[in-house]
N, C-alpha and C positions, 0 to 999 in steps of 0.2 A: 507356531505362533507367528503374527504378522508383525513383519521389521517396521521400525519408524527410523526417520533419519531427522534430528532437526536442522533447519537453514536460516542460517542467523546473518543478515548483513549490517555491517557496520561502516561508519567514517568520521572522525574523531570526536570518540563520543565513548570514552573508553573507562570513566567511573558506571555512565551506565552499562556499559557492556560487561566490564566483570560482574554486575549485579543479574542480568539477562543469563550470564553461562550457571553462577550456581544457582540460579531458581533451576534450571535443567537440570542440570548437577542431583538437584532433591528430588526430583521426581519420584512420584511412588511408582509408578509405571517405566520401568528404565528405559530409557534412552536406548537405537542399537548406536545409533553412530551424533554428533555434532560438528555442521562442518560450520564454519566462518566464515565468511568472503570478505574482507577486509578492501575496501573501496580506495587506498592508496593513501590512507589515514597518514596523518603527518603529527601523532599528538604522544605518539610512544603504545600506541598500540599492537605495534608490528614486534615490538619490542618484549612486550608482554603477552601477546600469542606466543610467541617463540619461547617463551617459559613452559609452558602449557603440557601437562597431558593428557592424552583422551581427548582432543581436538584437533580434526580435519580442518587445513587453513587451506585458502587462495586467496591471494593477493592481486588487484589488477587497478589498474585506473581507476580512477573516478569516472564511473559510467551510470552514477544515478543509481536509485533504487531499483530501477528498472532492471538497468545492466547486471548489476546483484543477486538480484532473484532469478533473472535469466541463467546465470551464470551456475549459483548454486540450486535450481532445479535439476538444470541440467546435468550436474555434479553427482546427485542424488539419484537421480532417475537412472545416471549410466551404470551407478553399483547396485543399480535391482533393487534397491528398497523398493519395498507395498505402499510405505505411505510417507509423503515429505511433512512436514511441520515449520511452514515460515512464517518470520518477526525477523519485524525491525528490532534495534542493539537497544531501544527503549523502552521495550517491553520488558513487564516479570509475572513468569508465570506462576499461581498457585498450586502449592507442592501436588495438588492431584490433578490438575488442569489438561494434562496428556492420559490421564486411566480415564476420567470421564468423559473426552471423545469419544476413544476408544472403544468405551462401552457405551457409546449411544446406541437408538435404537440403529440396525441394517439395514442402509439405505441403498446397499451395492456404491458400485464406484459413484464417488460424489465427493463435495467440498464439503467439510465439516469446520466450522470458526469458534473459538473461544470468544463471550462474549469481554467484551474489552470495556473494563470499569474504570474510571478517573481515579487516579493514585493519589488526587488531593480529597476526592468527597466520595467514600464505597458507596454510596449509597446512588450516583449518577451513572451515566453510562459516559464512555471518553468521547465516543461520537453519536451524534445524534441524529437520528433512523424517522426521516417521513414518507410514508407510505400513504397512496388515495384514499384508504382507509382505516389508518391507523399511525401513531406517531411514537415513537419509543422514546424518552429522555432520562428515564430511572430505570434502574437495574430490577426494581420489583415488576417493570413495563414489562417484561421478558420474565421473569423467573415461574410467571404462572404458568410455563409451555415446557415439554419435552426439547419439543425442536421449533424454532422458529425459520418457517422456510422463506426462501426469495431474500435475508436479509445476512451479509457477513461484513465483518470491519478485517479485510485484506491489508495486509501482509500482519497480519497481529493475530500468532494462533491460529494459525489460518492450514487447516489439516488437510491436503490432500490424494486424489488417492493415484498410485502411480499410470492405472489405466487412465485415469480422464488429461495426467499428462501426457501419453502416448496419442489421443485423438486432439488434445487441440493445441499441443507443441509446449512450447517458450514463451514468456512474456516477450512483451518487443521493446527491445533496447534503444530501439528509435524512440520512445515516450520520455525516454530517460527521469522524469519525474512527476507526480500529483496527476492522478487519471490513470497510470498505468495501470493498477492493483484493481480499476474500473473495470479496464478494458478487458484486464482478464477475467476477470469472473462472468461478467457480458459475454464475454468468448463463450465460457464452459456451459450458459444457461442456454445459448444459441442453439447447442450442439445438443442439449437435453441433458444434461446432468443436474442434479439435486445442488443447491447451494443451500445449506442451513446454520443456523446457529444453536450452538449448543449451550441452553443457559445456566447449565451447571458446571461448564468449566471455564474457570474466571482468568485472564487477564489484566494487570494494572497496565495500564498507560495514559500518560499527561492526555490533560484535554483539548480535543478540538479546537480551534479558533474561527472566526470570523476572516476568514482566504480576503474579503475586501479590504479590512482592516489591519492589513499589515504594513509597518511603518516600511517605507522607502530607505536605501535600495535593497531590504531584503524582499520585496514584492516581485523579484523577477520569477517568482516561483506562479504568480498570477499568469504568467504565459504559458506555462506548460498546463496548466490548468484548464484555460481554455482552449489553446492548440489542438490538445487530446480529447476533448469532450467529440468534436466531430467522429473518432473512432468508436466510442459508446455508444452512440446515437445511431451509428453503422447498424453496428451489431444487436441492437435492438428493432430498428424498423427497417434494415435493407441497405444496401447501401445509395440507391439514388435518391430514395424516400429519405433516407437519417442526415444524405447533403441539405437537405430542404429544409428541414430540421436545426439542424445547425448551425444553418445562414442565419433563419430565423431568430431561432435562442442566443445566436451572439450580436447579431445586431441589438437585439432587445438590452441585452446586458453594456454592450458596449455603447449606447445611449445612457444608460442608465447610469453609468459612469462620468459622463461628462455634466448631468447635473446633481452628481451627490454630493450631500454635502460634507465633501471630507477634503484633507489636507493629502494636497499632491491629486487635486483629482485629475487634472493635465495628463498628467503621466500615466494614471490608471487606464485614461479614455486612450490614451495613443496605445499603451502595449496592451491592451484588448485589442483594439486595431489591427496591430503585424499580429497577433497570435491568429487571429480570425484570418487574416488575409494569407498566411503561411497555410493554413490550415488549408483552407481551400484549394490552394495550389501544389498540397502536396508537401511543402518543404516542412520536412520534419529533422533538419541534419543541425538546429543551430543549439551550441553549447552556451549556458549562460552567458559569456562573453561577451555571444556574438546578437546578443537582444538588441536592436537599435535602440530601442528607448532607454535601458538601461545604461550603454553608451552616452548618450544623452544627457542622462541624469547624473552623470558621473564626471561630466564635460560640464555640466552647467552648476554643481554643487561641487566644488574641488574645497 
């Protein structure tokens, strides 16, 4: 029988996280192993791992989702498991959610994704899926298919298989947040591997939001956002071709910012701005902290 391992990262966010271990926990499909990456949580979750049996922990920095999943791929991947299984600490999975992978149809090494339903309304999907032709927003949108290909909701459910991490590595820990979970699946489509979703095995997770619409200063997460897109865009049309690409698309966006009409839109249009101009030159090293406009925002609202 083929091993799974689940890779669970967290950072303080620890009533959802005991909720995410025992939905695992119930599986009808057991679990071989559970490991945890614990993101330097400061809320007593270190505390309450260390309770724990039956769980594989690491503990490291705050390295972003990114770092996490790098971290605990890599974790998984070095004990041989066949197939990893990552989610974020706000996921909960449907007691059969890992056997109906599982037993999808054999696509050989490929990405298999739980589809991931809004834990306020079953009846929606958490993220919503547009394609050139065709648009997902309800869980019925998908359930009329076996397999929905070209479409997954990364790092939620998100079932791999250990070959396709041997040809396209690690996430990069340089993304550190929002695009990374992008980049990699772009990675693995590049490379020819199968990405699909499996619409009969379900996923809760809170819903999506509107990424422009987030009140200030929790919007520094809008830089990593756009930072990262120029790597997608790589990986989809080339990398000279996906620069062009992504001049494009962020100028476009980052105009688009300076006349919408929302509150804080100053600040929206400048950290588009440094995200865009970082991007282009490469610098992918800066930690929330170090976001100028954020600085900014934090200098001018005290």
């Amino acid at each position: 029988m083929e091993t799974v391992a689940a890779v669970v990262v967290t950072y303080n966010r620890i009533a959802d996280l005991q909720k995410c271990i025992e939905s695992l926990r119930q599986q009808s499909r057991a679990l071989d192993a559970i490991i945890v990456i614990d993101n330097g949580s400061t809320d007593g979750t270190d505390t309450w791992l260390a309770e724990q049996t039956g769980l594989s922990i690491v503990r490291q920095a705050n390295l972003g989702g990114a770092g996490g999943f790098a971290t605990g791929i890599d974790e998984a991947y070095k004990r041989s498991y066949d197939w990893l299984w990552c989610m974020d600490d706000d996921c909960l999975a449907a007691p059969d959610a890992l056997e109906k992978l599982m037993n999808a149809p054999n696509i050989g090494p490929c990405i298999k994704n739980s589809v991931s339903v809004s834990n306020q309304d079953h009846s929606e999907l958490a993220f919503y899926v547009d394609r050139p032709n065709r648009s997902y927003r309800k869980v019925a949108d998908m359930t009329q298919f076996d397999l929905v290909y070209g479409v997954a909701f990364f790092f939620n459910g998100t079932l791999i298989s250990s070959e396709v991490v041997k040809a396209i590595g690690l996430p990069d820990k340089k993304l550190f947040i929002w695009g990374d979970e992008v980049e990699y699946m772009t990675r693995a489509q590049k490379m020819g591997f199968p990405v699909v979703t499996v619409p009969s095995s379900i996923f809760y997770h809170p819903p999506s939001f509107d990424r422009n619409g987030i009140p200030w200063p929790g919007a520094w997460k809008q830089y990593y956002a756009v930072r990262n897109q120029r790597r997608v865009f790589q990986n989809i049309h080339g990398n000279k071709y996906g620069l062009v690409v992504f001049m494009s698309w962020s100028l476009r966006e980052t105009m688009a910012q300076a006349v919408a009409k929302r509150a804080n839109r100053m600040y929206n249009f400048l950290i588009y701005s440094e995200a865009a101009i970082d991007s282009v030159f490469n610098n992918f090293r800066k930690k929330p902290n170090h976001i100028l406009t954020v600085r900014l925002y934090r200098l001018l609202n005290k």
